[in-house]
Every structure is written in structure tokens, then in C-alpha cells.
VOBAGU-730834 format. One record per atom (N, C-alpha, C, O, CB): chain; x, y, z; atom name; residue number from 1. Coordinates in steps of 0.1 Angstrom, whole numbers, plus 5000, padded with zeros to 4 digits. Glycine has a CB too. Layout:
! VOBAGU-730834
R   chain      u      v      w   atom     n
R       A      X      Y      Z     CA   NUM
...
This chain:
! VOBAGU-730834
R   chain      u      v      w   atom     n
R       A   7684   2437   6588      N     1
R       A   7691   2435   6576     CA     1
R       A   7681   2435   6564      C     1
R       A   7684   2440   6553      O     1
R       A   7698   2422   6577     CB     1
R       A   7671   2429   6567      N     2
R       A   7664   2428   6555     CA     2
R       A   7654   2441   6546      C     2
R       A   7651   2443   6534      O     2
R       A   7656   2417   6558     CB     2
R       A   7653   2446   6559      N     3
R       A   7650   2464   6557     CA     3
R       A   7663   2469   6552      C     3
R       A   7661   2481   6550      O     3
R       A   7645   2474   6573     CB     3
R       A   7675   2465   6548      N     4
R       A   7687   2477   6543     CA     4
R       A   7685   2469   6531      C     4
R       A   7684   2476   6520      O     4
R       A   7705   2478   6550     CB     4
R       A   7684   2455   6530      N     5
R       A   7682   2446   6517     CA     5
R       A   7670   2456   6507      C     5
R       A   7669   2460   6496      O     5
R       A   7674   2427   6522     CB     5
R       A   7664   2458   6516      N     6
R       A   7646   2462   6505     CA     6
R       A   7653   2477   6500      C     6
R       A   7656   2480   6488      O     6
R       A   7624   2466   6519     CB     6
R       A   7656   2483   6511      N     7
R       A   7657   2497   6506     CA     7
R       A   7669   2496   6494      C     7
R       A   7664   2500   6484      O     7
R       A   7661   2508   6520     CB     7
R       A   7680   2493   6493      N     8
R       A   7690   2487   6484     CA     8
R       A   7684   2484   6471      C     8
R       A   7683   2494   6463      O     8
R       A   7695   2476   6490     CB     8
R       A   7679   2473   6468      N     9
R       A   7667   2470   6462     CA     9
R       A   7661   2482   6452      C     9
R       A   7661   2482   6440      O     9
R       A   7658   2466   6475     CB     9
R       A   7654   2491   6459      N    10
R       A   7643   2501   6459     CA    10
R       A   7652   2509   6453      C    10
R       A   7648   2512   6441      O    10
R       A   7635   2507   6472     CB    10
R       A   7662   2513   6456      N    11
R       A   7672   2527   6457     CA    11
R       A   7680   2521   6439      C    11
R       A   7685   2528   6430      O    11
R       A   7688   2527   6479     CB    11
R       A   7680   2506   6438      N    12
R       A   7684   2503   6423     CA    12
R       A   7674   2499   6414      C    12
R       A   7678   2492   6404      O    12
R       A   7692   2492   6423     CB    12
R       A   7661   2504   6415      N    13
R       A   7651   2500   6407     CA    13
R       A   7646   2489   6406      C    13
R       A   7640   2486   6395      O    13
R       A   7653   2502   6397     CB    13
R       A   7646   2480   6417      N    14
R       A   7639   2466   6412     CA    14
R       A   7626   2468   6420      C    14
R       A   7624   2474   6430      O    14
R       A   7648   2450   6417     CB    14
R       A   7617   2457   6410      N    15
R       A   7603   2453   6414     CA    15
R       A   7603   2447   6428      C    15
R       A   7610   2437   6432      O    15
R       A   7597   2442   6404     CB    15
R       A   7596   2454   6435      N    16
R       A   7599   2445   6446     CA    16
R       A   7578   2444   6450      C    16
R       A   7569   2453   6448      O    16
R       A   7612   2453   6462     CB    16
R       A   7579   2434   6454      N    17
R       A   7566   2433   6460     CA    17
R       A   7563   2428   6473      C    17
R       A   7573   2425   6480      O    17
R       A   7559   2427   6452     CB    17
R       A   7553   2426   6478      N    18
R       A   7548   2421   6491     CA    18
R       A   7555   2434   6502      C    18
R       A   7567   2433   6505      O    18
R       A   7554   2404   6495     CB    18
R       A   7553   2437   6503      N    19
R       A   7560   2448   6511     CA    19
R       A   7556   2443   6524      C    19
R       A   7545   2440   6527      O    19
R       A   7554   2463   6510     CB    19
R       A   7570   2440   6534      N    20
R       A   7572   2435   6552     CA    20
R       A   7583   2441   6560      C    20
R       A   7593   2448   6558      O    20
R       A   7575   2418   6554     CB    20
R       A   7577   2437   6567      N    21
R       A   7590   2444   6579     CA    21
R       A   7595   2430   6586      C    21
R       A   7599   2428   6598      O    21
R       A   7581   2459   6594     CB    21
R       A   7593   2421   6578      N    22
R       A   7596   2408   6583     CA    22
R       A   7610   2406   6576      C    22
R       A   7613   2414   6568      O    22
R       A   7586   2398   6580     CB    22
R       A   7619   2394   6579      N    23
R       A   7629   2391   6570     CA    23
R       A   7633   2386   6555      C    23
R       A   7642   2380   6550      O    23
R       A   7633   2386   6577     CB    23
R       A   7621   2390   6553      N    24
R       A   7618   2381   6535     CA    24
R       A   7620   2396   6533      C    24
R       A   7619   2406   6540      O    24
R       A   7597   2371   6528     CB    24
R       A   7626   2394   6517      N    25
R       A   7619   2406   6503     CA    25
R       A   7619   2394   6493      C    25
R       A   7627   2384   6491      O    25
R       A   7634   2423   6495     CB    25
R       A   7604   2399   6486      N    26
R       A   7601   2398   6478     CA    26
R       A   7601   2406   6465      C    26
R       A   7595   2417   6464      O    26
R       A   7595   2395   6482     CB    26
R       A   7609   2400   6452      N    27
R       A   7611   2406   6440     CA    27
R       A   7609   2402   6426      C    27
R       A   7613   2390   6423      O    27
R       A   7621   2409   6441     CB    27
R       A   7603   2410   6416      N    28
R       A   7602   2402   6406     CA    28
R       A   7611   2402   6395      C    28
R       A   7611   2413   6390      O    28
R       A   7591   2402   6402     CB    28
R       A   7618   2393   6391      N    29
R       A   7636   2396   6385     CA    29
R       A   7632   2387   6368      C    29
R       A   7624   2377   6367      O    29
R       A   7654   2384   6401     CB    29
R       A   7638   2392   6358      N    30
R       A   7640   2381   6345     CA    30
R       A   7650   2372   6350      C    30
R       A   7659   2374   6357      O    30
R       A   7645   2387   6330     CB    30
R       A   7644   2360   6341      N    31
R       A   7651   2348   6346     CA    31
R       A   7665   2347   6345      C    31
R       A   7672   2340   6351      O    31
R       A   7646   2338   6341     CB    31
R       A   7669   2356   6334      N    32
R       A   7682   2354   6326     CA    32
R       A   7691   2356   6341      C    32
R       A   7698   2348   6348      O    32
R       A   7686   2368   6312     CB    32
R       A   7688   2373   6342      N    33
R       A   7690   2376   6358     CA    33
R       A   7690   2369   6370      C    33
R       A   7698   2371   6379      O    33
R       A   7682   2383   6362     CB    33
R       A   7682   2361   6369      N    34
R       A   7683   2350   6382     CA    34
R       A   7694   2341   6378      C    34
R       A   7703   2340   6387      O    34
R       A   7670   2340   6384     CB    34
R       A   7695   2337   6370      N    35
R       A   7701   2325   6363     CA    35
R       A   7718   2329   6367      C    35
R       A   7725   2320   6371      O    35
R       A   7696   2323   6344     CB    35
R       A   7723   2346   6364      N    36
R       A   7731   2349   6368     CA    36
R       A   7736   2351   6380      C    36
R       A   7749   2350   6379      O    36
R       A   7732   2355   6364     CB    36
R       A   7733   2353   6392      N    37
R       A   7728   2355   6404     CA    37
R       A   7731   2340   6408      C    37
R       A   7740   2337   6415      O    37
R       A   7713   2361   6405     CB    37
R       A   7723   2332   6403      N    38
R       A   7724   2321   6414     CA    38
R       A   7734   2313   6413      C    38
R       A   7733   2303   6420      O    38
R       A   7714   2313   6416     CB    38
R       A   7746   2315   6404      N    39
R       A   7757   2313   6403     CA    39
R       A   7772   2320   6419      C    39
R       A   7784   2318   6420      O    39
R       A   7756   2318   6388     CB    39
R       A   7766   2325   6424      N    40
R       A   7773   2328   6434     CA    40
R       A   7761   2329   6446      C    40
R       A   7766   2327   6457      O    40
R       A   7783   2342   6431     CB    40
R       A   7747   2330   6448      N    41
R       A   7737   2331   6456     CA    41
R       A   7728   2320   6456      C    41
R       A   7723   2314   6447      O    41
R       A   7730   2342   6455     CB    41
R       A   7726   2319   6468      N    42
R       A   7712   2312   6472     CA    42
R       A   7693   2320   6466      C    42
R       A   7687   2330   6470      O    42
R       A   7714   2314   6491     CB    42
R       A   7689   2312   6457      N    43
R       A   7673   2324   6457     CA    43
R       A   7667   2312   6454      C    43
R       A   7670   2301   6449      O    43
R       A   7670   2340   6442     CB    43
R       A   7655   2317   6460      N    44
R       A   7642   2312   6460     CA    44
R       A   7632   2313   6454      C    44
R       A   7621   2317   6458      O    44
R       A   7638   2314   6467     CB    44
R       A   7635   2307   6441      N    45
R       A   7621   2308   6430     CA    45
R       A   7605   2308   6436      C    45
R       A   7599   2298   6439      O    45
R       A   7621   2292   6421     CB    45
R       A   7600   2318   6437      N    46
R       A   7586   2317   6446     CA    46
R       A   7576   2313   6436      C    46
R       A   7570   2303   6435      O    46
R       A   7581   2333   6454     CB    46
R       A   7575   2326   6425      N    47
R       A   7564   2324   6421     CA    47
R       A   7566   2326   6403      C    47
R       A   7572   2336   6400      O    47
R       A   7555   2334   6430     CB    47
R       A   7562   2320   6394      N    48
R       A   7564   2319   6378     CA    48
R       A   7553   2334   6374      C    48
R       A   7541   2334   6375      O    48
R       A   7557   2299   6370     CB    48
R       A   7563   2348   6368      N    49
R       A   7551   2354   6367     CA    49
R       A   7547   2355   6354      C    49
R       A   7536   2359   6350      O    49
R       A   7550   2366   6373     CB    49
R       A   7557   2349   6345      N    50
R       A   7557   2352   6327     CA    50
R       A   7566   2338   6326      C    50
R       A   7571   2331   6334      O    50
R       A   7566   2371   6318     CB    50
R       A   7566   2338   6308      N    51
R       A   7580   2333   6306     CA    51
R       A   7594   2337   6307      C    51
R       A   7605   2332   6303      O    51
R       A   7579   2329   6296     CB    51
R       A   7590   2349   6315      N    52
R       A   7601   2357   6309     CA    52
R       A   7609   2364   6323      C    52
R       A   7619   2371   6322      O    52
R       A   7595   2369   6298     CB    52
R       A   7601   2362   6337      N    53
R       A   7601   2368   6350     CA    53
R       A   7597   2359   6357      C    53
R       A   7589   2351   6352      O    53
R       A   7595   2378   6352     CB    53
R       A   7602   2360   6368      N    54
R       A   7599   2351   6382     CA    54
R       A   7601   2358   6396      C    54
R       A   7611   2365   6399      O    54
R       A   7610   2338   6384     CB    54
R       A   7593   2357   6403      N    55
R       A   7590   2366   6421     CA    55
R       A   7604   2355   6424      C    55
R       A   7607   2346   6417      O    55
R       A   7569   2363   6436     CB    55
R       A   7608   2360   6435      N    56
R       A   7622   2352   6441     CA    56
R       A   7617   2361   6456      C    56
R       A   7612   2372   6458      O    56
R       A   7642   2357   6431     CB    56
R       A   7621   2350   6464      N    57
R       A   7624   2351   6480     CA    57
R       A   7634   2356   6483      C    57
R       A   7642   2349   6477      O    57
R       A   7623   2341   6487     CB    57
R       A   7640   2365   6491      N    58
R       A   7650   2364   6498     CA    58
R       A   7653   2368   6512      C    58
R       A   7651   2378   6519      O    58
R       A   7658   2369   6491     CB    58
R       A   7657   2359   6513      N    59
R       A   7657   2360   6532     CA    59
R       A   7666   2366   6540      C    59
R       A   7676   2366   6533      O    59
R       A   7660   2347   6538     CB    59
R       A   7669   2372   6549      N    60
R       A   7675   2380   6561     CA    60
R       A   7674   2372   6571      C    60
R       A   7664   2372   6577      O    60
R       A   7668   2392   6564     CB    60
R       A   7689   2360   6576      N    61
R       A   7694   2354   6585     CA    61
R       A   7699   2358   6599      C    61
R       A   7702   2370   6598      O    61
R       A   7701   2349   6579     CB    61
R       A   7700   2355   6608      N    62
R       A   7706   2362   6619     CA    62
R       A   7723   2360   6615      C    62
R       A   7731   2366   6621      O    62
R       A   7701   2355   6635     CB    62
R       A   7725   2356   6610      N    63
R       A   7741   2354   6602     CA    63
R       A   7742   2359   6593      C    63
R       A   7753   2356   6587      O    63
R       A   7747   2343   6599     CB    63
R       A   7732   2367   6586      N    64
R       A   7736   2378   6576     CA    64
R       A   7746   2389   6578      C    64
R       A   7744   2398   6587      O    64
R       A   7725   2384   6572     CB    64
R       A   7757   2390   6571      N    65
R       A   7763   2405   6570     CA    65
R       A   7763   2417   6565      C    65
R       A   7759   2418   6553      O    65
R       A   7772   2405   6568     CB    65
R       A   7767   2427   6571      N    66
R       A   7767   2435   6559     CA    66
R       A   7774   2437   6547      C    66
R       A   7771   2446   6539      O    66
R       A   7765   2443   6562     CB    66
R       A   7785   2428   6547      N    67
R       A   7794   2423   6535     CA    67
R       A   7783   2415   6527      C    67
R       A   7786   2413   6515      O    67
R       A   7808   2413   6540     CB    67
R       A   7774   2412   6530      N    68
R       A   7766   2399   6522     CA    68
R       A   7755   2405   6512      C    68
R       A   7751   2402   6501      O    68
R       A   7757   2389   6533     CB    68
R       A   7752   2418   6524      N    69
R       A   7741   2423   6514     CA    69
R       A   7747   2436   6506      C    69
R       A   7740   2442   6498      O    69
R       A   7725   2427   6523     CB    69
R       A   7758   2439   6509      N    70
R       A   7762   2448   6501     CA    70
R       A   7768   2437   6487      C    70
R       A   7764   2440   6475      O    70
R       A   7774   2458   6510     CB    70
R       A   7772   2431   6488      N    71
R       A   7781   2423   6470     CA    71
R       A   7767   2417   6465      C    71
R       A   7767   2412   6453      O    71
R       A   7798   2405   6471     CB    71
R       A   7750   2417   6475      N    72
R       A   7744   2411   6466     CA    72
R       A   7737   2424   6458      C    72
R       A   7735   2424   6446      O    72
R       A   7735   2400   6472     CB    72
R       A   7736   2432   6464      N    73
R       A   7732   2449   6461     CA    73
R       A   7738   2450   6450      C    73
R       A   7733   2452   6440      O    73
R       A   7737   2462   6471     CB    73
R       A   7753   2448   6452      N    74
R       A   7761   2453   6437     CA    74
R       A   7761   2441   6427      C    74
R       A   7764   2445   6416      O    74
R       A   7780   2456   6439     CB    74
R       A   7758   2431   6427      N    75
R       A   7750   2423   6417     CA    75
R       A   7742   2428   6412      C    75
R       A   7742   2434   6401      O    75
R       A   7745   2415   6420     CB    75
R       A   7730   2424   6422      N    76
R       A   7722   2433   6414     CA    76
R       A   7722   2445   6403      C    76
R       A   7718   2445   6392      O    76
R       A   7717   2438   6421     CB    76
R       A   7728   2456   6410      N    77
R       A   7728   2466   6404     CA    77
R       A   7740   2464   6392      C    77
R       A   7738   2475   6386      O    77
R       A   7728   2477   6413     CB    77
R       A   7748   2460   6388      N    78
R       A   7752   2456   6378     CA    78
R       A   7747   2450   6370      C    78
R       A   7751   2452   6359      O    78
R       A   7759   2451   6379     CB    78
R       A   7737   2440   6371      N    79
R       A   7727   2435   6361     CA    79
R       A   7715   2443   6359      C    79
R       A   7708   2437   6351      O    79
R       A   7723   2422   6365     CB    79
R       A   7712   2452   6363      N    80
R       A   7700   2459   6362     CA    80
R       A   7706   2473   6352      C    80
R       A   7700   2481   6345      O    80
R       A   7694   2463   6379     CB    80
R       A   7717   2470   6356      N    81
R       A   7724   2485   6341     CA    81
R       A   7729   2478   6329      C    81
R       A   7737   2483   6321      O    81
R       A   7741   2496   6345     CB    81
R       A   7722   2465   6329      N    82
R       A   7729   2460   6314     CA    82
R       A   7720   2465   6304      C    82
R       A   7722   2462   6292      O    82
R       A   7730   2444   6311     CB    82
């Protein structure tokens, strides 16, 4: 799951960093953006990179769906075309 998460991700233009094949992605998002987001999601403030951006965790559960990562995909990518 978390490899369809990254590629998703990738395929909508976000920063992503740490690159794994583990169940984390790591990304670096403006806060405003987060701020919108975590109004329907769970995220993981990792790391402060500006005043203006923050790395965020996100995890790949064994109870993840693919209903889950698809509406967070289209979040995303609705805020990334504003």
C-alpha cells in the first residue's frame, strides 16, 4: 500500500523524501496544506522545515484500503492545483 501511496504522491507532484520500501512516505507539504488535510486525516508532523513547510509521516497500516489511499490521493491533488 504504501508503494501505491508514494507512487500517487510522485505521479501528483509532491516532495517526497526519504525514499523506502517500508510502510512510511515521507513528504514535505505547506502548512496551510496540512492544516487542510488534517481535518478529515491522521498526519504526522515529523520534521519543521521553514516557517512555511513541514516533512509529515504517513503510514501504510495492514487495515489500509484502497478506498483510503485513493480520497487521500485526491486530496492531495486538489490542493496541489490550487
Amino acid at each position: 500500500m504504501a508503494g501505491r501511496l508514494r507512487q500517487g504522491l510522485a505521479d501528483a507532484g509532491a516532495e517526497l523524501v526519504h525514499d523506502s520500501d517500508a510502510n512510511h512516505v515521507f513528504m514535505v507539504m505547506e502548512n496551510k496544506d496540512i492544516e487542510e488535510l488534517e481535518k478529515d486525516y491522521e498526519l504526522d508532523r515529523w520534521e519543521k522545515i521553514s516557517d512555511d513547510t513541514t516533512k509529515i509521516r504517513l503510514v501504510c497500516g495492514w487495515s489500509t484500503k484502497n478506498e483510503d489511499i485513493d480520497g487521500f490521493l485526491h486530496a492531495v491533488d486538489v490542493l496541489m492545483k490550487r
